[in-house]
N, CA, C and O atoms as a printed pandas DataFrame, in Angstrom:
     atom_number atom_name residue_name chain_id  residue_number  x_coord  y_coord  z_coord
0              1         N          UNK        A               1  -12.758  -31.334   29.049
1              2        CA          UNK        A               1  -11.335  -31.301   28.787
2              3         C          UNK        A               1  -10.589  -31.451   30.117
3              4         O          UNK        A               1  -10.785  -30.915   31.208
4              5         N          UNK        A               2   -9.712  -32.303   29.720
5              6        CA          UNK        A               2   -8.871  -32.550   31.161
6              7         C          UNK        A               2   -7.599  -31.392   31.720
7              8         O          UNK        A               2   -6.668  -31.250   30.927
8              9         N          UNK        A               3   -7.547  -30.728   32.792
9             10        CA          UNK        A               3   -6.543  -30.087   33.158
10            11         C          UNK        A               3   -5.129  -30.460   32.552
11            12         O          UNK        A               3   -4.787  -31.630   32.382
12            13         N          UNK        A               4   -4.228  -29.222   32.198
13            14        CA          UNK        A               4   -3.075  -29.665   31.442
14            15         C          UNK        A               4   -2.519  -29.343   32.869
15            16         O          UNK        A               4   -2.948  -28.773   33.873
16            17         N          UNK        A               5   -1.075  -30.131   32.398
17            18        CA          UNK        A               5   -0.339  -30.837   33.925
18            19         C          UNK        A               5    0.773  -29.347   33.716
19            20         O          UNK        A               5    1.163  -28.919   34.802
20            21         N          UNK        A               6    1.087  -28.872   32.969
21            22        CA          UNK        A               6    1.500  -27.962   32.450
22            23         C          UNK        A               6    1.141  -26.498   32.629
23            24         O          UNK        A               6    0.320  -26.113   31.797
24            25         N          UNK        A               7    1.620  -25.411   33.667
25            26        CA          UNK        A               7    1.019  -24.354   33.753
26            27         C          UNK        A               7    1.877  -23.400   32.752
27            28         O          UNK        A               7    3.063  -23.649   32.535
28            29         N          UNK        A               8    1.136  -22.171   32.088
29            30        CA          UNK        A               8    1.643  -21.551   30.741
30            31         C          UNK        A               8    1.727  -20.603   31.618
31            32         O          UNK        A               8    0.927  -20.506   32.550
32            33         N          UNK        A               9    2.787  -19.726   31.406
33            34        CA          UNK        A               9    3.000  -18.076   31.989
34            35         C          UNK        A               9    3.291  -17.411   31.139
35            36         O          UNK        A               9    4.418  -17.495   30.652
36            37         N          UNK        A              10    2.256  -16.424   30.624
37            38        CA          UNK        A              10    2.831  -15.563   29.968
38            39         C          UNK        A              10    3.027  -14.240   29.864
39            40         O          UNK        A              10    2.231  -13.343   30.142
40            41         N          UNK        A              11    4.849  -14.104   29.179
41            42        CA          UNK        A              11    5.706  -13.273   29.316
42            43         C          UNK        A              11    5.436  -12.251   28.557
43            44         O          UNK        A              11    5.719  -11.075   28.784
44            45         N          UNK        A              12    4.855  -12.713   27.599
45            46        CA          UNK        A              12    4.896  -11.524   26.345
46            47         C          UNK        A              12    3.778  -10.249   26.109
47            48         O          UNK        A              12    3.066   -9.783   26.998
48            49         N          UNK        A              13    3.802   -9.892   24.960
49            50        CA          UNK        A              13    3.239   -8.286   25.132
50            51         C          UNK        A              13    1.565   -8.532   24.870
51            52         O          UNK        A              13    1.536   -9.762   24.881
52            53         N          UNK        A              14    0.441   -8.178   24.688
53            54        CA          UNK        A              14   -0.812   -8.546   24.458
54            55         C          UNK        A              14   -0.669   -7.689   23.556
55            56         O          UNK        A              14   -0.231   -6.569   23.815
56            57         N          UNK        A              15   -1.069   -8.125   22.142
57            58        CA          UNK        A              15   -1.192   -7.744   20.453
58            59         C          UNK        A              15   -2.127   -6.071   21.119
59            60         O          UNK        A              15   -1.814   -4.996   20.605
60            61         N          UNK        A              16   -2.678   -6.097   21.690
61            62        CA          UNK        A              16   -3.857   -4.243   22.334
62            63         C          UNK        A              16   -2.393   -3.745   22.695
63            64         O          UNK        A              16   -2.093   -2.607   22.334
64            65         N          UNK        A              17   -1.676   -4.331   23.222
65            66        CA          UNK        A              17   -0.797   -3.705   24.132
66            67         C          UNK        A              17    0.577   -3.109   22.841
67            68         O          UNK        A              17    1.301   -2.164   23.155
68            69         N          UNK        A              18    0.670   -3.512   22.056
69            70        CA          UNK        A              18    1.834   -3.543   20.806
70            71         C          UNK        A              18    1.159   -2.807   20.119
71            72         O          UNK        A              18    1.738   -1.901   19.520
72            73         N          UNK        A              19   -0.073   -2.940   20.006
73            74        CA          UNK        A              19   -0.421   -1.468   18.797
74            75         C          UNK        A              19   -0.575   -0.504   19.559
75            76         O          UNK        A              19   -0.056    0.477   19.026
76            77         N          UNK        A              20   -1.058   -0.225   20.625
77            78        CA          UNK        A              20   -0.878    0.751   21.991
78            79         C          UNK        A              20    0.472    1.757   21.450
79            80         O          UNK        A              20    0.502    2.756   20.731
80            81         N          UNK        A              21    1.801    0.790   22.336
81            82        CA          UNK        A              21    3.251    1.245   21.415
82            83         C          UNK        A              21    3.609    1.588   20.392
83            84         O          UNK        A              21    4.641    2.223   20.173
84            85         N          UNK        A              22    2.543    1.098   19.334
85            86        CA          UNK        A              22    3.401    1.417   18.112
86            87         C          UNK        A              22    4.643    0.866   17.427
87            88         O          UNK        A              22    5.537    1.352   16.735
88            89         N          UNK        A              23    4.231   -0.788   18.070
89            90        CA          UNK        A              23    5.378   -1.239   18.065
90            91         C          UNK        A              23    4.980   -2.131   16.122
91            92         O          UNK        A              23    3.993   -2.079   15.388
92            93         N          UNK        A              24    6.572   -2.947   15.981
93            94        CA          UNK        A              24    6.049   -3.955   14.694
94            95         C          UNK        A              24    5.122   -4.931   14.998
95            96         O          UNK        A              24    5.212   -5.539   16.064
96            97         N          UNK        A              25    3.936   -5.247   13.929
97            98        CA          UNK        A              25    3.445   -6.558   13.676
98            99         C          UNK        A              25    3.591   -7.234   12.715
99           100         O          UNK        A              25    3.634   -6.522   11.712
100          101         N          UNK        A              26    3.741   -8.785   12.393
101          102        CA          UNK        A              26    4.340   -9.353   11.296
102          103         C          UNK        A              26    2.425  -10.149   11.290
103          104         O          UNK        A              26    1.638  -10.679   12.075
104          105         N          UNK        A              27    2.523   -9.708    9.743
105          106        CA          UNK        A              27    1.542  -10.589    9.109
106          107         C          UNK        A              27    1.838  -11.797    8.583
107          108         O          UNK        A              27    2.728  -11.815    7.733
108          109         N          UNK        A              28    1.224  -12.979    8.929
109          110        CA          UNK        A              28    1.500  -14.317    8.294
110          111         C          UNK        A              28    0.486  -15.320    7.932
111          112         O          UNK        A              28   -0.558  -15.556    8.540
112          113         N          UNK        A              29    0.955  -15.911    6.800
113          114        CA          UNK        A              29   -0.726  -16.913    6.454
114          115         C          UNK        A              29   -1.038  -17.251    7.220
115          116         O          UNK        A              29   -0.352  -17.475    8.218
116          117         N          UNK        A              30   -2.571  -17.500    7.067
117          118        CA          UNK        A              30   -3.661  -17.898    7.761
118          119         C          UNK        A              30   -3.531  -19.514    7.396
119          120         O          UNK        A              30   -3.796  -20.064    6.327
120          121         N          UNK        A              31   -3.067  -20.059    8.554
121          122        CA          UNK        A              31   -2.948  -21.608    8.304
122          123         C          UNK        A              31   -4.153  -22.961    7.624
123          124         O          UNK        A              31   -5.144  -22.533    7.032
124          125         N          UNK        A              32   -4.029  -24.101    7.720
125          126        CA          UNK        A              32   -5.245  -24.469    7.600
126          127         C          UNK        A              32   -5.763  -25.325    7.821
127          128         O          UNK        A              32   -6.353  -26.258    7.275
128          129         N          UNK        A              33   -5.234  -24.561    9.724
129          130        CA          UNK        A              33   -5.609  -25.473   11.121
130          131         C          UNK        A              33   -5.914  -24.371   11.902
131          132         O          UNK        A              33   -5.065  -23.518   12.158
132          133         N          UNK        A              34   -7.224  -24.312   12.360
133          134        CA          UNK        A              34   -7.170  -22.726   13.399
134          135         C          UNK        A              34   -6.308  -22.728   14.646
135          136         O          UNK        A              34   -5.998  -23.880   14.951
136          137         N          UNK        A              35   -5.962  -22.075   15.227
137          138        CA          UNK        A              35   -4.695  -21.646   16.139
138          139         C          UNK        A              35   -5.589  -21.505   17.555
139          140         O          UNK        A              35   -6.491  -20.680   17.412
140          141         N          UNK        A              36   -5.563  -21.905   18.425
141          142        CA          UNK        A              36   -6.015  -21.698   19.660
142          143         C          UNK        A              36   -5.351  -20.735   20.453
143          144         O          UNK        A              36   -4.178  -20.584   20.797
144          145         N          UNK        A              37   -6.823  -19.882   20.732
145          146        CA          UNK        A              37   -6.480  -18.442   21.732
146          147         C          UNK        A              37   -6.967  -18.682   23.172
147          148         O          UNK        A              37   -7.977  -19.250   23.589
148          149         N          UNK        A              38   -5.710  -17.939   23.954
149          150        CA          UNK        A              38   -6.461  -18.117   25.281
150          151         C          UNK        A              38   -7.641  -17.561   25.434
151          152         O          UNK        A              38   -8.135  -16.617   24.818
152          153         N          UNK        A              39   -8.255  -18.481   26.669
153          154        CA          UNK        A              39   -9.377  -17.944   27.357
154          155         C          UNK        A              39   -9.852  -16.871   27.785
155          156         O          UNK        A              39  -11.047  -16.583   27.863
156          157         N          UNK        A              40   -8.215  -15.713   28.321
157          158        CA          UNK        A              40   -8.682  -14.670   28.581
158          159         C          UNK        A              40   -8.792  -13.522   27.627
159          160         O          UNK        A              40   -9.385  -12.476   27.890
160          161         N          UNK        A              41   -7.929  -13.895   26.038
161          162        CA          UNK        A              41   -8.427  -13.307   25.002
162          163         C          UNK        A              41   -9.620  -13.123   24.703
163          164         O          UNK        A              41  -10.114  -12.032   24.417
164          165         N          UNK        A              42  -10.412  -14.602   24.760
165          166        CA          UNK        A              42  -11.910  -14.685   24.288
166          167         C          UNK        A              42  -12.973  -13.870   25.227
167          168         O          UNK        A              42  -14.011  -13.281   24.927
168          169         N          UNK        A              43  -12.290  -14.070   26.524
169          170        CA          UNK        A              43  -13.468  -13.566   27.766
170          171         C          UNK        A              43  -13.289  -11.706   27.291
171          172         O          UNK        A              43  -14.049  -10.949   27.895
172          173         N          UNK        A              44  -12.317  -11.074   26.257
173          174        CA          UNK        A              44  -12.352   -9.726   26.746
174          175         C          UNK        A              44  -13.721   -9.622   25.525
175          176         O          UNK        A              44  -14.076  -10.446   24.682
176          177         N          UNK        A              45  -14.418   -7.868   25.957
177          178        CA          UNK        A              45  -15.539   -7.622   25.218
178          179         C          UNK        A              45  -15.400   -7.965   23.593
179          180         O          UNK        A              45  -16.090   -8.365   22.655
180          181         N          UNK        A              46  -13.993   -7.520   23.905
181          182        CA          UNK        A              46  -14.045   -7.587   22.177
182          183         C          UNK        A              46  -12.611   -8.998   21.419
183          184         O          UNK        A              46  -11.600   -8.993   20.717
184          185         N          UNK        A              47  -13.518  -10.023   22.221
185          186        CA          UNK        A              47  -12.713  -11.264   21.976
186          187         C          UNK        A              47  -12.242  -11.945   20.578
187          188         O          UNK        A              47  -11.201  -12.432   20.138
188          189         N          UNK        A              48  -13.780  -11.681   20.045
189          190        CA          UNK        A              48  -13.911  -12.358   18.946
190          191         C          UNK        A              48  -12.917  -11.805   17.961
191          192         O          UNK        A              48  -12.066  -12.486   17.388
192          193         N          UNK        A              49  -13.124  -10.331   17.792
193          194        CA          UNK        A              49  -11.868   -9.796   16.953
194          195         C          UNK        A              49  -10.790   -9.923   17.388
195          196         O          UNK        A              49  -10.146   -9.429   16.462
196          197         N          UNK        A              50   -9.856  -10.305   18.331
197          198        CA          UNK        A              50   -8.367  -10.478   18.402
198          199         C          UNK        A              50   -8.590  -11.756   18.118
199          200         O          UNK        A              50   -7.731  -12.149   17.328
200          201         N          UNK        A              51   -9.629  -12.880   18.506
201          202        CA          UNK        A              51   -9.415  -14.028   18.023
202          203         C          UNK        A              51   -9.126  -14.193   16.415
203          204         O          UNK        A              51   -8.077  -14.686   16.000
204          205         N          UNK        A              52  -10.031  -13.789   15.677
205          206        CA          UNK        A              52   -9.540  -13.735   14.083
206          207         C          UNK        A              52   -8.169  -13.195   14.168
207          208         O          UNK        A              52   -7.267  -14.030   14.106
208          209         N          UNK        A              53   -7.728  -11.512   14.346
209          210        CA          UNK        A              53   -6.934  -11.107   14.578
210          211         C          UNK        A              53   -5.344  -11.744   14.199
211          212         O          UNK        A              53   -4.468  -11.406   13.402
212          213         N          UNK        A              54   -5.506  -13.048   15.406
213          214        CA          UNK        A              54   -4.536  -13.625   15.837
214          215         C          UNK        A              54   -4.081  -14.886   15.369
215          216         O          UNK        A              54   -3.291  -15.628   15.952
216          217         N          UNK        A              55   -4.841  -15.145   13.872
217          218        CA          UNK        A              55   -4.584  -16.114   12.998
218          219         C          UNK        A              55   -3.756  -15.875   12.313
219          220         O          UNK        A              55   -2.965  -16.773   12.024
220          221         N          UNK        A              56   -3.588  -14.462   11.729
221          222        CA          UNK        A              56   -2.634  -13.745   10.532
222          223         C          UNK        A              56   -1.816  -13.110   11.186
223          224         O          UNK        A              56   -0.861  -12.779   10.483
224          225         N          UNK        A              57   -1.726  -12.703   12.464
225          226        CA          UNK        A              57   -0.655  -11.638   12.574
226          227         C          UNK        A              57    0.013  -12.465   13.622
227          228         O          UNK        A              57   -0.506  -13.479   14.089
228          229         N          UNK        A              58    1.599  -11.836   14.106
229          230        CA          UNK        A              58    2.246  -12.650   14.901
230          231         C          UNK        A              58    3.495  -11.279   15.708
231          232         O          UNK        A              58    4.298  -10.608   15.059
232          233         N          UNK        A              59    3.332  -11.232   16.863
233          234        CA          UNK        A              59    4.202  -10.257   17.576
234          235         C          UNK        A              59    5.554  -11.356   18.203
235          236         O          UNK        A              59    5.368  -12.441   18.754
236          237         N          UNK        A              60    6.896  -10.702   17.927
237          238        CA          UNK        A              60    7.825  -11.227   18.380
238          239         C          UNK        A              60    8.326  -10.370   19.522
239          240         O          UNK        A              60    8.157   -9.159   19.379
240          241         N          UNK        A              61    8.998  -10.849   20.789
241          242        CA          UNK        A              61    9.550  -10.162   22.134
242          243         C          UNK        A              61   10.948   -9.676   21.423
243          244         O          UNK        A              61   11.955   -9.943   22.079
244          245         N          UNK        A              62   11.088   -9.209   20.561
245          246        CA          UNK        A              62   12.435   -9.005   20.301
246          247         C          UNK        A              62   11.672   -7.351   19.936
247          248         O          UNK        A              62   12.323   -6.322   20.112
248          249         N          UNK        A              63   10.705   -7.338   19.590
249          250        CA          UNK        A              63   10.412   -6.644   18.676
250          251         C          UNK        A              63   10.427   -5.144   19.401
251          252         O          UNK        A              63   10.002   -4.090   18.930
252          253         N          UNK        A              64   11.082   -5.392   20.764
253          254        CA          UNK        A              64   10.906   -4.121   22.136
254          255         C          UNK        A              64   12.650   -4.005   21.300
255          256         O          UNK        A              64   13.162   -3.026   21.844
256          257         N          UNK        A              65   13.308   -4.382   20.633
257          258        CA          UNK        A              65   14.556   -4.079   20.869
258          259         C          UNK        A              65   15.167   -3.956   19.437
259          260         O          UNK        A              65   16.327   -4.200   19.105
260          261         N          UNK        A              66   14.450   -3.658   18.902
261          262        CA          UNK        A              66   14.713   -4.100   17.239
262          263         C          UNK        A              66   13.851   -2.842   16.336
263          264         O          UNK        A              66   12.634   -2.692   16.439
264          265         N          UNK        A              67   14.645   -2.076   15.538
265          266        CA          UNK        A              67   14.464   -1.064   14.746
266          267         C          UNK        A              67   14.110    0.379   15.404
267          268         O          UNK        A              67   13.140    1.133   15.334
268          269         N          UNK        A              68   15.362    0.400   16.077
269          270        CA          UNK        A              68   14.977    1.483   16.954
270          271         C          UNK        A              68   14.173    1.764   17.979
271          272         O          UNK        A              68   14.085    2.905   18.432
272          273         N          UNK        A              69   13.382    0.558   18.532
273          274        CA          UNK        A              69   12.815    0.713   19.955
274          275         C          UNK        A              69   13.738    0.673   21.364
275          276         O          UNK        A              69   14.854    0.157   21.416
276          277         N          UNK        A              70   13.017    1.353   22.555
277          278        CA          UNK        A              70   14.083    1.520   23.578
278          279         C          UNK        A              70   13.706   -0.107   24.241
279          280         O          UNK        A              70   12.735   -0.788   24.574
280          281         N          UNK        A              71   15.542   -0.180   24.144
281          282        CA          UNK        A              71   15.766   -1.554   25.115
282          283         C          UNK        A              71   14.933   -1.448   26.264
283          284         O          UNK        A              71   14.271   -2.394   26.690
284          285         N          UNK        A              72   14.957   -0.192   26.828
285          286        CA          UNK        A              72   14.438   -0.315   28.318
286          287         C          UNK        A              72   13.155   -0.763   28.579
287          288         O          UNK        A              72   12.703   -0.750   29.724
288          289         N          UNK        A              73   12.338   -1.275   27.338
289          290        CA          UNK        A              73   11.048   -0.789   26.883
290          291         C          UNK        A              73   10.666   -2.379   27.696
291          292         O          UNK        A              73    9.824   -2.409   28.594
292          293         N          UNK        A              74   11.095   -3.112   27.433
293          294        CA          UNK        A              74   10.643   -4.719   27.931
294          295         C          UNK        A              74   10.578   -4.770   29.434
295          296         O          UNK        A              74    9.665   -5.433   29.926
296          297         N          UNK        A              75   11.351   -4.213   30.152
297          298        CA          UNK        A              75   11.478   -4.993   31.739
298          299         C          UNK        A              75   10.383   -4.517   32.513
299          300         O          UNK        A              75    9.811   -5.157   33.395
300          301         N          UNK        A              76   10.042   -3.014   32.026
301          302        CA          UNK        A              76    8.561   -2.637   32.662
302          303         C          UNK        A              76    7.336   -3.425   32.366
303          304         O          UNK        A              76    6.303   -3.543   33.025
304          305         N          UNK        A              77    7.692   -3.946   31.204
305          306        CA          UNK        A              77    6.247   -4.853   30.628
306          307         C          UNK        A              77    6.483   -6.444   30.982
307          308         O          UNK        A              77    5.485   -7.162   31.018
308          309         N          UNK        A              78    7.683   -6.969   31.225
309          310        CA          UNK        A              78    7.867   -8.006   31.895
310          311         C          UNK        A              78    7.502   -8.351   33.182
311          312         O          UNK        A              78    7.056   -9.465   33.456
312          313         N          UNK        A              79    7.696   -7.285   34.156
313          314        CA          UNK        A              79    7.552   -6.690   35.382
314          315         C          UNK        A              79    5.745   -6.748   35.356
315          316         O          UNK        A              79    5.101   -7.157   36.322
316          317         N          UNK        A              80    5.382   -6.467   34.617
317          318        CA          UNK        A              80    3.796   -5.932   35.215
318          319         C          UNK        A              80    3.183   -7.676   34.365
319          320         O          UNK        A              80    1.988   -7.973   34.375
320          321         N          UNK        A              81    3.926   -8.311   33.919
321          322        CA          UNK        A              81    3.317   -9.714   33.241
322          323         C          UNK        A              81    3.307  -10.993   34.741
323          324         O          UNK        A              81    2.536  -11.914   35.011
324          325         N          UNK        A              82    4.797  -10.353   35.567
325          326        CA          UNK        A              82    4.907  -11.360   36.591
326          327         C          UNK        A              82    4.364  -11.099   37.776
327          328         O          UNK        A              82    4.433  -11.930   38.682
């Protein structure tokens, strides 16, 4: 596979890290095209299960600020992403 010219940074929360919080997860069909997970998902011990995992469920960045979570809750976790 050829290098993408394109570097990805990502901002958002790691699905371990949102049930950690206690935060919402939205369940959604399982498409019927599999969804590509990063690499460093797959490399953790327990890859394979967030890989399934991460077909049906879907975490939104709003979701630090929405139904009563503290606003303040994102910039520390933004902060430790950059």
């Amino acid at each position: 596979m050829a290098p993408r010219k394109i570097q990805f940074v990502n901002l958002g929360l790691e699905p371990w890290e949102v049930i950690d919080m206690d935060l919402e997860i939205e369940t959604v069909e399982e498409g019927k095209r599999y969804k590509p997970v990063a690499r460093y998902v797959l490399e953790r011990e327990d890859g394979d299960y967030w890989k399934e995992w991460l077909q049906t469920h879907c975490i939104e960045l709003n979701v630090m600020t929405a139904r009563g979570a503290r606003p303040r809750l994102y910039t520390p976790c933004l902060s430790r992403s950059l």
